[in-house]
Chimera marker file (.cmm) of the C-alpha trace (Angstrom):
<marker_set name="trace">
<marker id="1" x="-33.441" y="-3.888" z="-9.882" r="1" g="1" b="0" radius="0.5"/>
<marker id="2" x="-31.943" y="-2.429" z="-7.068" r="1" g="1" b="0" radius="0.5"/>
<marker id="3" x="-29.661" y="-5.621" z="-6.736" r="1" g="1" b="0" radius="0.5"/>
<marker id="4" x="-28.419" y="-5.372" z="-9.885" r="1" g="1" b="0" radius="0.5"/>
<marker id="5" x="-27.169" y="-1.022" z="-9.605" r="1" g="1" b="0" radius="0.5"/>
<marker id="6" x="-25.839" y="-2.340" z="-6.405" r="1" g="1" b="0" radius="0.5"/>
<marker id="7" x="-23.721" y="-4.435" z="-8.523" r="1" g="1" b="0" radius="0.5"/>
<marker id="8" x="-22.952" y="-2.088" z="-11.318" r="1" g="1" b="0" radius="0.5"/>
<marker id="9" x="-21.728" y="0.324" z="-8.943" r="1" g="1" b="0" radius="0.5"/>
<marker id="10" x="-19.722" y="-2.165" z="-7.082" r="1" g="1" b="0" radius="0.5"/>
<marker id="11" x="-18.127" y="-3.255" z="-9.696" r="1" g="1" b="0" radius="0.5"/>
<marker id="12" x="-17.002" y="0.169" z="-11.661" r="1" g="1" b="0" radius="0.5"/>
<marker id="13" x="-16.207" y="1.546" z="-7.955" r="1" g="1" b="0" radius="0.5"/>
<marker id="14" x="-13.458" y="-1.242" z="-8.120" r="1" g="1" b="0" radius="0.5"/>
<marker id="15" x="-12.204" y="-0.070" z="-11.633" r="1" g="1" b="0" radius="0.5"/>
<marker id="16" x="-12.031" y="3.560" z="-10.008" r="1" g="1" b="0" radius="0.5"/>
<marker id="17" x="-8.862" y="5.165" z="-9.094" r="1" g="1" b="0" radius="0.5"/>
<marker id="18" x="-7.646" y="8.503" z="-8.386" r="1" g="1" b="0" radius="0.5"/>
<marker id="19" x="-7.244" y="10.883" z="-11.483" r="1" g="1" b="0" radius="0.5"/>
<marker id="20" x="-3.829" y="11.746" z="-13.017" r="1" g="1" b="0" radius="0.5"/>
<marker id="21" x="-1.822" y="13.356" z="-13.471" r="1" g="1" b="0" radius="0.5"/>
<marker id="22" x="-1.999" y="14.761" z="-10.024" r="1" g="1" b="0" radius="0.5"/>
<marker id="23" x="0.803" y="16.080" z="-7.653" r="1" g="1" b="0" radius="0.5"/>
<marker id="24" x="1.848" y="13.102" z="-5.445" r="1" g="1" b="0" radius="0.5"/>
<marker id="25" x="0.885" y="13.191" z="-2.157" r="1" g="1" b="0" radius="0.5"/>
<marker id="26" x="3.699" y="13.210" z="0.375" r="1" g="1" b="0" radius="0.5"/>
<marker id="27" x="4.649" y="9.787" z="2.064" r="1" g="1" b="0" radius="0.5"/>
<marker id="28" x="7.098" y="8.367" z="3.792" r="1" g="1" b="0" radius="0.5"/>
<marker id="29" x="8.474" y="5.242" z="4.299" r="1" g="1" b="0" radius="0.5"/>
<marker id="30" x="10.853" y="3.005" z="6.588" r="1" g="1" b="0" radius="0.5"/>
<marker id="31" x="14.014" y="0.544" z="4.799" r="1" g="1" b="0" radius="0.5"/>
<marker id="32" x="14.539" y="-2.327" z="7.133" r="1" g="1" b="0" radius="0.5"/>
<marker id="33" x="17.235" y="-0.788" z="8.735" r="1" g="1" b="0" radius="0.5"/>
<marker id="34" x="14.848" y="1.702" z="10.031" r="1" g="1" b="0" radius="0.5"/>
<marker id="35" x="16.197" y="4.263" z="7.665" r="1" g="1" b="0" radius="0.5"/>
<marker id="36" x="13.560" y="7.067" z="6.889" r="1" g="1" b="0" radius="0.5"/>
<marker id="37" x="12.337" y="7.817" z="3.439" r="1" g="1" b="0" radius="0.5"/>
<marker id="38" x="10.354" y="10.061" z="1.490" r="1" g="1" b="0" radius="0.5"/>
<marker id="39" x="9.012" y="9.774" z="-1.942" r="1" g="1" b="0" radius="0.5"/>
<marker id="40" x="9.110" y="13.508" z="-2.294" r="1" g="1" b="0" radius="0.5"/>
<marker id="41" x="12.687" y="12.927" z="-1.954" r="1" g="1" b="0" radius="0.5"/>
<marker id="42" x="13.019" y="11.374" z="-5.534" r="1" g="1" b="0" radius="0.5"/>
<marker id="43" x="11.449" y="14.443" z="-7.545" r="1" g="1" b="0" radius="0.5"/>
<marker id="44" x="14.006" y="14.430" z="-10.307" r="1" g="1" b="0" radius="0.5"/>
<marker id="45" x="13.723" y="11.310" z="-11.412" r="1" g="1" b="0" radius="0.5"/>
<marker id="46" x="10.663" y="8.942" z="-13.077" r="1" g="1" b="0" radius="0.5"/>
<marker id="47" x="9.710" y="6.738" z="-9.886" r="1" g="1" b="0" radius="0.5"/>
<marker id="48" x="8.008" y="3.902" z="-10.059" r="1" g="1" b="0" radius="0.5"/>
<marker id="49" x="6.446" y="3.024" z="-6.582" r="1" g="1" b="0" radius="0.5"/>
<marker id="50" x="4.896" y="-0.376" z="-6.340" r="1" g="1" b="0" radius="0.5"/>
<marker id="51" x="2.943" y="-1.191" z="-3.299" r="1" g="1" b="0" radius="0.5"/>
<marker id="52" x="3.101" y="-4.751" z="-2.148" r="1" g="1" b="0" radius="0.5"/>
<marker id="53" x="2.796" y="-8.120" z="-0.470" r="1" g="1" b="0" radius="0.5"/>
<marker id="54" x="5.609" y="-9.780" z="0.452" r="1" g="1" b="0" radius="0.5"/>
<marker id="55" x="3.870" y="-13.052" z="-0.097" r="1" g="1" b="0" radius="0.5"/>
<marker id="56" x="1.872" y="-11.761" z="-3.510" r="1" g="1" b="0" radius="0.5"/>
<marker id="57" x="3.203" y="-14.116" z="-6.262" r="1" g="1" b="0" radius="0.5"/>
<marker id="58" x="2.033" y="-10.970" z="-8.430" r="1" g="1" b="0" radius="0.5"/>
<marker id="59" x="4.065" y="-8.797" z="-6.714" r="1" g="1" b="0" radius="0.5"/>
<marker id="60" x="7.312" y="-11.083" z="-6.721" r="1" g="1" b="0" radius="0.5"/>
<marker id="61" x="7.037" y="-11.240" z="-10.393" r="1" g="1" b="0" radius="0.5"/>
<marker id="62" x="6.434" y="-7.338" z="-11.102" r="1" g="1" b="0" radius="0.5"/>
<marker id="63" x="9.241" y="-6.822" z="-8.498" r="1" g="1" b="0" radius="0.5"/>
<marker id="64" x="12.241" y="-8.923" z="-10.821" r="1" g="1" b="0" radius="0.5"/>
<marker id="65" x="10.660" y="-6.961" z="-13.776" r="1" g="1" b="0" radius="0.5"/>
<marker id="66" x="11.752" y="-3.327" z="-11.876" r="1" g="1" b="0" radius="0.5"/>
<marker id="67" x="15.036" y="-5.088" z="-10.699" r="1" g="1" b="0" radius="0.5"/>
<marker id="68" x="15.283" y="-5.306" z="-14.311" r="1" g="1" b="0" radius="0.5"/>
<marker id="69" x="13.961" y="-1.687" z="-15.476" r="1" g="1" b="0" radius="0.5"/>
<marker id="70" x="16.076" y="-0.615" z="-12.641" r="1" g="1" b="0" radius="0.5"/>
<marker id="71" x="19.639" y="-2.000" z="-14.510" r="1" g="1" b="0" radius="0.5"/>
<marker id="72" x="18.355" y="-0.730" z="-18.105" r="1" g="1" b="0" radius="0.5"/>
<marker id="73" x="16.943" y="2.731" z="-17.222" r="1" g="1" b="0" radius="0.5"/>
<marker id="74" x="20.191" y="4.129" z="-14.692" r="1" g="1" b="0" radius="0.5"/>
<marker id="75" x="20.207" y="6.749" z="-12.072" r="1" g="1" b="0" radius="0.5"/>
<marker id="76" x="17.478" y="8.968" z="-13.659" r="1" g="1" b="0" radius="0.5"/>
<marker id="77" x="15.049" y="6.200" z="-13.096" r="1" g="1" b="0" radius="0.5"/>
<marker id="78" x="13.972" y="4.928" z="-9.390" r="1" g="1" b="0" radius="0.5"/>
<marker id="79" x="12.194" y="1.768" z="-8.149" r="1" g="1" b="0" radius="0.5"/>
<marker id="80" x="10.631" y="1.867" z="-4.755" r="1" g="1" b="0" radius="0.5"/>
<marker id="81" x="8.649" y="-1.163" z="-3.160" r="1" g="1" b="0" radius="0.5"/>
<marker id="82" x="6.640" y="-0.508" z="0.178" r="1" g="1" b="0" radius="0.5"/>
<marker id="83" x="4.246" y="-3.295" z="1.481" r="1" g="1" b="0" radius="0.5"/>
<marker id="84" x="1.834" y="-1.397" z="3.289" r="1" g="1" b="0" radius="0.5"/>
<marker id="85" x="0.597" y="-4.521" z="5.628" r="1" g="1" b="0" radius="0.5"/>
<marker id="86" x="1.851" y="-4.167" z="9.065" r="1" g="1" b="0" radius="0.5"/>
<marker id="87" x="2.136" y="-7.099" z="9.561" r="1" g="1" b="0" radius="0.5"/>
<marker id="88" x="3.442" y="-8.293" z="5.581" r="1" g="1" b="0" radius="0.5"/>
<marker id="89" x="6.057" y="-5.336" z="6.370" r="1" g="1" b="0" radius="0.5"/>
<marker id="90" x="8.129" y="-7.886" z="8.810" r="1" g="1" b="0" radius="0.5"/>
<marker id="91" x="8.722" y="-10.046" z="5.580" r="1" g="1" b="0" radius="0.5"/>
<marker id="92" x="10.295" y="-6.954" z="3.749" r="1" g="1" b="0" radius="0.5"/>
<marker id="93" x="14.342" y="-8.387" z="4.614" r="1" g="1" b="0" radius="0.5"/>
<marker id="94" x="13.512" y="-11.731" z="3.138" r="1" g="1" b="0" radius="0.5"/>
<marker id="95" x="11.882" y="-10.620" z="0.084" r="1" g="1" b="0" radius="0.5"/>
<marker id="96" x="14.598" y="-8.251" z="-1.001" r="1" g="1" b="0" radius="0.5"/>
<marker id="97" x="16.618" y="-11.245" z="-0.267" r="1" g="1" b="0" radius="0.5"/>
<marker id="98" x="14.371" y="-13.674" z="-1.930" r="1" g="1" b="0" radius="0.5"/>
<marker id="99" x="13.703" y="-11.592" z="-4.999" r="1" g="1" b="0" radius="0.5"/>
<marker id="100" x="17.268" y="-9.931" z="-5.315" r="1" g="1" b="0" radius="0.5"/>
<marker id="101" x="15.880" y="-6.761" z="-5.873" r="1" g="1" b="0" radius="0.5"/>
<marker id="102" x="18.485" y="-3.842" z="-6.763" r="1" g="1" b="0" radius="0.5"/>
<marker id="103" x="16.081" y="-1.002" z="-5.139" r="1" g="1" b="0" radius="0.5"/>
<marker id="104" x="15.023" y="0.175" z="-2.251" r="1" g="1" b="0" radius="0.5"/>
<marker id="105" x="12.331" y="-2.019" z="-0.765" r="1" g="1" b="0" radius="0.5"/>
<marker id="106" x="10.649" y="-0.738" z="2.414" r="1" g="1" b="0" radius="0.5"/>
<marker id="107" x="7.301" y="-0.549" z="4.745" r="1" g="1" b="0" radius="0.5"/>
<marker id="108" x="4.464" y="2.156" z="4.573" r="1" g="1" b="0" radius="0.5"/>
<marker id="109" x="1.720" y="2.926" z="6.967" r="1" g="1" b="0" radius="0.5"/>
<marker id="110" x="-1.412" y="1.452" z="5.183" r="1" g="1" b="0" radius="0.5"/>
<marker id="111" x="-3.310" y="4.646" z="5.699" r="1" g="1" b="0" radius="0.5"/>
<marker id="112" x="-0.746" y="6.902" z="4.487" r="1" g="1" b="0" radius="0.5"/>
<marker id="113" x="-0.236" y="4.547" z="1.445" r="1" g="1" b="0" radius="0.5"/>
<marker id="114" x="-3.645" y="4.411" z="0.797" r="1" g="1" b="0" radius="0.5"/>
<marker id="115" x="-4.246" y="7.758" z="0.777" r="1" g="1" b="0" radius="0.5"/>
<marker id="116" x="-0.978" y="8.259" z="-2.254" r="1" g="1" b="0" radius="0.5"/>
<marker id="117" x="-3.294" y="5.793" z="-3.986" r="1" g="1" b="0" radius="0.5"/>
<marker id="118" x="-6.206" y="8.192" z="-3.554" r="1" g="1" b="0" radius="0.5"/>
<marker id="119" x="-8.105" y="5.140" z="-2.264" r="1" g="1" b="0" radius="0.5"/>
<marker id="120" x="-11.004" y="5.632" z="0.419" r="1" g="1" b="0" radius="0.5"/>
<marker id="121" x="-11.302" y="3.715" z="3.253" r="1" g="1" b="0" radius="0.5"/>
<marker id="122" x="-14.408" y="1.756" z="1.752" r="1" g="1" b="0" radius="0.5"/>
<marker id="123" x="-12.529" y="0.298" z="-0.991" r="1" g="1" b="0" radius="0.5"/>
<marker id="124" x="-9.686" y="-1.003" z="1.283" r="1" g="1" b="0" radius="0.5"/>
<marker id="125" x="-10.915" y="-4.594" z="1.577" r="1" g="1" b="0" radius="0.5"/>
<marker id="126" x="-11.103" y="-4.466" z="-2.069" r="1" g="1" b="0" radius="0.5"/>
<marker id="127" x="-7.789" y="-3.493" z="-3.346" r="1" g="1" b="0" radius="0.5"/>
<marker id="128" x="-5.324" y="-5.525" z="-5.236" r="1" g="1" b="0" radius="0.5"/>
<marker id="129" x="-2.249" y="-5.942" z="-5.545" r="1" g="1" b="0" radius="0.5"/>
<marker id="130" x="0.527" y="-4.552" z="-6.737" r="1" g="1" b="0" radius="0.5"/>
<marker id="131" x="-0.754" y="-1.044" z="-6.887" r="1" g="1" b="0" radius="0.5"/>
<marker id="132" x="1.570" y="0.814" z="-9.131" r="1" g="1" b="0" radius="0.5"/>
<marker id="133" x="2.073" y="4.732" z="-9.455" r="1" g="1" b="0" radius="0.5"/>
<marker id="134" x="4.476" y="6.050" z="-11.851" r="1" g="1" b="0" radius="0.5"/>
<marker id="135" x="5.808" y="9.888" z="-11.020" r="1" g="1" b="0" radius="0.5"/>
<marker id="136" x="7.325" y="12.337" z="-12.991" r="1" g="1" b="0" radius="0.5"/>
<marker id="137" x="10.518" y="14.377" z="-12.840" r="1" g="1" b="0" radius="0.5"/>
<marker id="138" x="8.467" y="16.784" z="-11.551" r="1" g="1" b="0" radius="0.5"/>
<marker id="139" x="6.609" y="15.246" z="-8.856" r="1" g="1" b="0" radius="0.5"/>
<marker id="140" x="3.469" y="14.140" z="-10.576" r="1" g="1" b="0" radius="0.5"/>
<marker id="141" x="1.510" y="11.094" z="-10.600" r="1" g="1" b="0" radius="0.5"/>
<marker id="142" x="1.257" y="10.403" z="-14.312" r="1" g="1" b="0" radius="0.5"/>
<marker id="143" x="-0.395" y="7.223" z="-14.261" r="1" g="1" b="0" radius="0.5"/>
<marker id="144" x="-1.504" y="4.465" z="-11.788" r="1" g="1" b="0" radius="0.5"/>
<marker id="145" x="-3.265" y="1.090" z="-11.653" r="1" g="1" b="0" radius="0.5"/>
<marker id="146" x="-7.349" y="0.605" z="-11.329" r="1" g="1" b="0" radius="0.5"/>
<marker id="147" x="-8.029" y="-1.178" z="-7.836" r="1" g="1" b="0" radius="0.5"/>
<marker id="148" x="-7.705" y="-4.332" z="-9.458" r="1" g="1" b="0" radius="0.5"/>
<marker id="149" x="-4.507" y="-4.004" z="-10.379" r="1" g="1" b="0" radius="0.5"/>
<marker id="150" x="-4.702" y="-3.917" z="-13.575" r="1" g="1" b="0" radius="0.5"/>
<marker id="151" x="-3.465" y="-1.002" z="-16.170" r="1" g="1" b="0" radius="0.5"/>
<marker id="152" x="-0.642" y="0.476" z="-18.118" r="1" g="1" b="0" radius="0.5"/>
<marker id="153" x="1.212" y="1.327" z="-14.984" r="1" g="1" b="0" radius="0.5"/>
<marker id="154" x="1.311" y="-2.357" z="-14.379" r="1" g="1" b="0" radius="0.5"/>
<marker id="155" x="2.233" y="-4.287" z="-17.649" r="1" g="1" b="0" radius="0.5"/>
<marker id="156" x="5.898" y="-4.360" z="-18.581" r="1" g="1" b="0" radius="0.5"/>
<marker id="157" x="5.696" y="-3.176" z="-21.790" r="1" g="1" b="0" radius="0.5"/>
<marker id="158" x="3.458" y="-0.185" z="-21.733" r="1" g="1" b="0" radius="0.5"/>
<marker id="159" x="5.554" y="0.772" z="-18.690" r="1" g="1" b="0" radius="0.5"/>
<marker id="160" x="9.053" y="0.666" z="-21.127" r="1" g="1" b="0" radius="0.5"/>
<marker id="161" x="7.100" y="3.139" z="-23.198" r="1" g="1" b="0" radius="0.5"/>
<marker id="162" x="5.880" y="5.313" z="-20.198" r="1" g="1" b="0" radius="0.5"/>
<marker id="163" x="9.220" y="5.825" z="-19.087" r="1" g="1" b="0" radius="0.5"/>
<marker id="164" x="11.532" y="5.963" z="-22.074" r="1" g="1" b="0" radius="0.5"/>
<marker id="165" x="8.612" y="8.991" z="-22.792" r="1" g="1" b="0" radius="0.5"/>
<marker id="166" x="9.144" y="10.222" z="-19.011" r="1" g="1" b="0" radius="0.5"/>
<marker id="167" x="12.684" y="9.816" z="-18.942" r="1" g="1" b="0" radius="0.5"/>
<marker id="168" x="12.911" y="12.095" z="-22.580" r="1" g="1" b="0" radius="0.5"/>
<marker id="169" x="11.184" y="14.659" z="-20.799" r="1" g="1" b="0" radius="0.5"/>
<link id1="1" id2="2" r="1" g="1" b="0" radius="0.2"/>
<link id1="2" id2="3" r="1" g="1" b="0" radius="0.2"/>
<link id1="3" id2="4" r="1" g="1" b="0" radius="0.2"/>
<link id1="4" id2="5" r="1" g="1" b="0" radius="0.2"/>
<link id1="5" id2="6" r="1" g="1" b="0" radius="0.2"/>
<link id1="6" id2="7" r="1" g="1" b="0" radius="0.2"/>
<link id1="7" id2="8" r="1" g="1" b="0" radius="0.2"/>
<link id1="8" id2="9" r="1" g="1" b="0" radius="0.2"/>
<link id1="9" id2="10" r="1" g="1" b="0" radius="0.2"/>
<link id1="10" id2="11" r="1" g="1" b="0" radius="0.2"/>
<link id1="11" id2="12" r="1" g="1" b="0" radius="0.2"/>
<link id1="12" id2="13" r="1" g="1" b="0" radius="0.2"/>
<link id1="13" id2="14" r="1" g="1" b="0" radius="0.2"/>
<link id1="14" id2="15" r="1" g="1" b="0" radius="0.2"/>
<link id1="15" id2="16" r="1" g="1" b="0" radius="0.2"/>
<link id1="16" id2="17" r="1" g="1" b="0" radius="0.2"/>
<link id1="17" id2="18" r="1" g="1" b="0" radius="0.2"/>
<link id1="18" id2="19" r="1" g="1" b="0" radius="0.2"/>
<link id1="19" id2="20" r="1" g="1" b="0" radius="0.2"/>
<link id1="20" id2="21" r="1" g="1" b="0" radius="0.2"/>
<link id1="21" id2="22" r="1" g="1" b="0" radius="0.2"/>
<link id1="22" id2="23" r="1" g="1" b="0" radius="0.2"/>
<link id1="23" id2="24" r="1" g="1" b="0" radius="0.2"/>
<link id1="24" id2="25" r="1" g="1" b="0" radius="0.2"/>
<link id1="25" id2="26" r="1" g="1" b="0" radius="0.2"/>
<link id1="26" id2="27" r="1" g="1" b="0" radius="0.2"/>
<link id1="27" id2="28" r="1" g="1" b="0" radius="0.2"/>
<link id1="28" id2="29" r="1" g="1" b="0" radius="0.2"/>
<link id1="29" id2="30" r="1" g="1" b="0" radius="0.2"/>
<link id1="30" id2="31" r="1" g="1" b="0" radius="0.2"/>
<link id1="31" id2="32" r="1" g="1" b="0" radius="0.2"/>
<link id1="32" id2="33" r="1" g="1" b="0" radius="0.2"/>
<link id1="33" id2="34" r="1" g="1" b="0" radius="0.2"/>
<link id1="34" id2="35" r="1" g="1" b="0" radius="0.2"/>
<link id1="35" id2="36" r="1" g="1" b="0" radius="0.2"/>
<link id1="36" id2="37" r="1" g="1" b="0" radius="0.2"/>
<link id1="37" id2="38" r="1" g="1" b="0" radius="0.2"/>
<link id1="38" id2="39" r="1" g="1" b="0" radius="0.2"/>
<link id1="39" id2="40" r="1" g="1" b="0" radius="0.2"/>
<link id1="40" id2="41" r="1" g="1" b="0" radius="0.2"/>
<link id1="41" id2="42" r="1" g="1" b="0" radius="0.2"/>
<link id1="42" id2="43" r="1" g="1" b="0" radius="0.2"/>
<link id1="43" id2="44" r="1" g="1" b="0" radius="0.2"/>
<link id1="44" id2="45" r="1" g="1" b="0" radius="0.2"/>
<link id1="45" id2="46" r="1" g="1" b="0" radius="0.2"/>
<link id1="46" id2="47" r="1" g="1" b="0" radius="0.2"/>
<link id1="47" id2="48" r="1" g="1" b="0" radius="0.2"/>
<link id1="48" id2="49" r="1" g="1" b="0" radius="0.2"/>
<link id1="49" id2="50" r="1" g="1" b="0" radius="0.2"/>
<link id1="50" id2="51" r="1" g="1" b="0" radius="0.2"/>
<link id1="51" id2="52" r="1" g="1" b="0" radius="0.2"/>
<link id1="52" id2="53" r="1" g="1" b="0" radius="0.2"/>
<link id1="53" id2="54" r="1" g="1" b="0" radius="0.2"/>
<link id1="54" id2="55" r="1" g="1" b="0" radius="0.2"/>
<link id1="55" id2="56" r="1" g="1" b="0" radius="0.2"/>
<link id1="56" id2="57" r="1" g="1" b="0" radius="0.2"/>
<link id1="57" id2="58" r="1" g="1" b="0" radius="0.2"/>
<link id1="58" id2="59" r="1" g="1" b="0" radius="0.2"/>
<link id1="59" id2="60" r="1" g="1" b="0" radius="0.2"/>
<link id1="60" id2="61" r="1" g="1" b="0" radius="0.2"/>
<link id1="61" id2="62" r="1" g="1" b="0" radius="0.2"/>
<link id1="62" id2="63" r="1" g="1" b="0" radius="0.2"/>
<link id1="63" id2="64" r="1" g="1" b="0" radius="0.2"/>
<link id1="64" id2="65" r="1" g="1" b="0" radius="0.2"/>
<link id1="65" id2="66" r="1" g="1" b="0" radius="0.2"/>
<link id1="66" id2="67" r="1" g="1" b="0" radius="0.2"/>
<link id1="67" id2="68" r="1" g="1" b="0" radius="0.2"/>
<link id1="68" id2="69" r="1" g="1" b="0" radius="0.2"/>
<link id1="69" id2="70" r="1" g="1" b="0" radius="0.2"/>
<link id1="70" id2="71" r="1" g="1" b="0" radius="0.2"/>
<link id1="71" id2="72" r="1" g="1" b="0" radius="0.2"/>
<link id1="72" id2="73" r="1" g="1" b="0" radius="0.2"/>
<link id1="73" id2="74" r="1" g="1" b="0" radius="0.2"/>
<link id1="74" id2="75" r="1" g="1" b="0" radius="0.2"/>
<link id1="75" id2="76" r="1" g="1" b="0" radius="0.2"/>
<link id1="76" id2="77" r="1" g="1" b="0" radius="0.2"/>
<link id1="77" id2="78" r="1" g="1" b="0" radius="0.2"/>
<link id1="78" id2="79" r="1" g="1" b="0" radius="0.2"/>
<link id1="79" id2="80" r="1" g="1" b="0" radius="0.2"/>
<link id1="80" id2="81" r="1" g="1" b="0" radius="0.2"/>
<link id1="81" id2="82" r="1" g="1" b="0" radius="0.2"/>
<link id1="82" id2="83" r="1" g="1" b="0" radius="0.2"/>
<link id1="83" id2="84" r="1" g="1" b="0" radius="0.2"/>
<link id1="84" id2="85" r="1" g="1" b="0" radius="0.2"/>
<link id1="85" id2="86" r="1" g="1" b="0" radius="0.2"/>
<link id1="86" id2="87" r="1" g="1" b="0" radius="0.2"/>
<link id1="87" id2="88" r="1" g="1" b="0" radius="0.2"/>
<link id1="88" id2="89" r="1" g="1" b="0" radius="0.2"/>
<link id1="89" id2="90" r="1" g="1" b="0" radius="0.2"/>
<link id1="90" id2="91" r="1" g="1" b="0" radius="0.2"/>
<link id1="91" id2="92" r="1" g="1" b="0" radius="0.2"/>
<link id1="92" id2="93" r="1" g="1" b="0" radius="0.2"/>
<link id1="93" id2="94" r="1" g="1" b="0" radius="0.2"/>
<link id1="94" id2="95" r="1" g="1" b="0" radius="0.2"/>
<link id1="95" id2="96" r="1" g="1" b="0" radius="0.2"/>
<link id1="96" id2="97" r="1" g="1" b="0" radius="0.2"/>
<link id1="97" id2="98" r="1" g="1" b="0" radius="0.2"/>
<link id1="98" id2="99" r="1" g="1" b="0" radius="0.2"/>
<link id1="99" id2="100" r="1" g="1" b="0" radius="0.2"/>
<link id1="100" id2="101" r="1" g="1" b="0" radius="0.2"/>
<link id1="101" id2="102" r="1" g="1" b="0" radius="0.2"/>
<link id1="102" id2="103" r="1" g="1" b="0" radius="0.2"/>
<link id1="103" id2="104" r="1" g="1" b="0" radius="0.2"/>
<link id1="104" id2="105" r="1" g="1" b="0" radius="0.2"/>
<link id1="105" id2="106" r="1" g="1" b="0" radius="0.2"/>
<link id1="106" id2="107" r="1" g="1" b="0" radius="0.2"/>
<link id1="107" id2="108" r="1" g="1" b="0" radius="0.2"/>
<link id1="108" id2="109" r="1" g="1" b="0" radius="0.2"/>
<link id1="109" id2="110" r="1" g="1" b="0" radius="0.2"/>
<link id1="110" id2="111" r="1" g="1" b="0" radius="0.2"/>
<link id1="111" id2="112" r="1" g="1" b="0" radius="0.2"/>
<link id1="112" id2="113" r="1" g="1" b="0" radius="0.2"/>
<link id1="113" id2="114" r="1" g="1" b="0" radius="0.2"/>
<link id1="114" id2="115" r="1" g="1" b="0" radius="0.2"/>
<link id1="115" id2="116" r="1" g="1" b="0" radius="0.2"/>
<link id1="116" id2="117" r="1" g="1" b="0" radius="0.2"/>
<link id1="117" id2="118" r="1" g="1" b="0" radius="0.2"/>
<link id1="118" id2="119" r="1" g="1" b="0" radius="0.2"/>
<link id1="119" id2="120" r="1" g="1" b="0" radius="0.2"/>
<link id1="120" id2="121" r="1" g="1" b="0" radius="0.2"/>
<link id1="121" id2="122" r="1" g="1" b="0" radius="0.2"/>
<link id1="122" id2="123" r="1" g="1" b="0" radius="0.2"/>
<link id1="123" id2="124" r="1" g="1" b="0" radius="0.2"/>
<link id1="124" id2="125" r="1" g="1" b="0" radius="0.2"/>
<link id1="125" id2="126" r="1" g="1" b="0" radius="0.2"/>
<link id1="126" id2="127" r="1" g="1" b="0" radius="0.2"/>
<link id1="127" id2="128" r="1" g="1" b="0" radius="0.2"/>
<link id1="128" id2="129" r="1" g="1" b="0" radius="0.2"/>
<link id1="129" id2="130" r="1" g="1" b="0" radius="0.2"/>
<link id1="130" id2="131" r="1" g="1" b="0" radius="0.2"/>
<link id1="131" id2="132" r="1" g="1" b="0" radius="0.2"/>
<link id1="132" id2="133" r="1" g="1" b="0" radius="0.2"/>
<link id1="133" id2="134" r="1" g="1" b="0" radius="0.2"/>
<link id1="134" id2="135" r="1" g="1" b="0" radius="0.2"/>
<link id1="135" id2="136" r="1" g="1" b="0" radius="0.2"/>
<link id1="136" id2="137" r="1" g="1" b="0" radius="0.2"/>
<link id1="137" id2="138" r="1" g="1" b="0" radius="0.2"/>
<link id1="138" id2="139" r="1" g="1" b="0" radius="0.2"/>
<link id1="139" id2="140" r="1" g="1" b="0" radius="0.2"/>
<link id1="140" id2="141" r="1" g="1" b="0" radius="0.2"/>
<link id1="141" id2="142" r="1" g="1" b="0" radius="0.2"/>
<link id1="142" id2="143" r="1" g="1" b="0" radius="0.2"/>
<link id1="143" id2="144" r="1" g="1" b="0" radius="0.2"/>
<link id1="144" id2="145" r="1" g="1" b="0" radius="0.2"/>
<link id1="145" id2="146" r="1" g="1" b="0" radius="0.2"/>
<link id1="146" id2="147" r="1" g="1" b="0" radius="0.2"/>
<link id1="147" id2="148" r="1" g="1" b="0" radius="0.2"/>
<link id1="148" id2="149" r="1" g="1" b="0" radius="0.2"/>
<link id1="149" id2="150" r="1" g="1" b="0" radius="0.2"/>
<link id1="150" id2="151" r="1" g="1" b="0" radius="0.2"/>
<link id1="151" id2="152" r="1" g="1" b="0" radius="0.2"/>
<link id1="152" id2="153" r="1" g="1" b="0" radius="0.2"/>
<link id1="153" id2="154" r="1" g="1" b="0" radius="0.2"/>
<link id1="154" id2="155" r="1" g="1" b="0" radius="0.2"/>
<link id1="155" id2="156" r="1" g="1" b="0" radius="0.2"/>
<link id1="156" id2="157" r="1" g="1" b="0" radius="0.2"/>
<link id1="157" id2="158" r="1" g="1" b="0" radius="0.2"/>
<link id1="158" id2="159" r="1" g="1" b="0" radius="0.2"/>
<link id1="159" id2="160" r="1" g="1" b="0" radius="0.2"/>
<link id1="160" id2="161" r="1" g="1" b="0" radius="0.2"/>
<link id1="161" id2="162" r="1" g="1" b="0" radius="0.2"/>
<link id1="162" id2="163" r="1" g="1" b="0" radius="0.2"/>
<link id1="163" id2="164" r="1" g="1" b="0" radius="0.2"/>
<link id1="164" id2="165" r="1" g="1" b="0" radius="0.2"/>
<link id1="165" id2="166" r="1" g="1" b="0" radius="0.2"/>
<link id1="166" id2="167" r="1" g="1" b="0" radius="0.2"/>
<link id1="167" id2="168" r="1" g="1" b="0" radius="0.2"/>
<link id1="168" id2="169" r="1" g="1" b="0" radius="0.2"/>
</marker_set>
């Protein structure tokens, strides 16, 4: 019996994830050229931040699909990668290069990132990737995916609808 809540609560702890909406957390980020970047930075316009692996095939995949959103949607609309790996983050040059990706692609401290995600410390080892947040004009986290990746936030076509809503606002 107590095998089995051990489970249960094992497995809806990995479909947990921070409410929204909620104000976005500050973070900040480094571009490969060592550039400096904050997300806080973009309040005015619908960001999508996906966090990444440079080696993810996931990740590469949902990466050409905001290269694409990216072209479609315009200036009011703002892509940002960030693999939060320390050591994944050396591989950021070639995947922007790899990918062709026509937004800013950078590195995040894993804590800091993890903490946007509203993720504990526990559930670290059991996060996957991407992790996707969508923000508002306004600075507020109006949807994200579960642990395991999956959700709204992270399928192409709900996220057309998300934004063209967002973007209305």
């Amino acid at each position: 019996m107590r095998t089995a809540i051990l489970t249960l609560t094992l497995a809806l702890g990995l479909q947990a994830a921070a409410p929204v909406p909620r104000p976005a957390p500050a973070l900040t980020f480094a571009e490969p050229s060592g550039k400096a970047g904050t997300v806080a930075a973009m309040k005015g316009k619908v960001v999508v931040v996906q966090f990444l692996l440079t080696t993810c095939p996931h990740c590469q995949a949902f990466s050409k699909v905001l290269t694409k959103l990216t072209t479609e949607f315009g200036p009011k609309f703002q892509a940002l990668g960030l693999a939060f790996d320390k050591e994944d983050a050396k591989g950021v040059p070639n995947y922007i290069k790899t990918i062709g990706t026509n937004f800013t692609v950078g590195s995040a401290d894993d804590k800091l990132a993890m903490n946007f995600l509203g993720v504990s410390v526990m559930d670290y080892n059991r996060i996957r990737v991407p992790q996707v947040v969508v923000i508002d004009k306004k600075g507020v986290i109006r949807s994200q995916t579960e642990l395991s990746g999956a959700g709204p936030a992270g399928e192409e076509a709900s996220l057309r609808k998300m934004l063209a809503a967002l973007l209305a606002e």
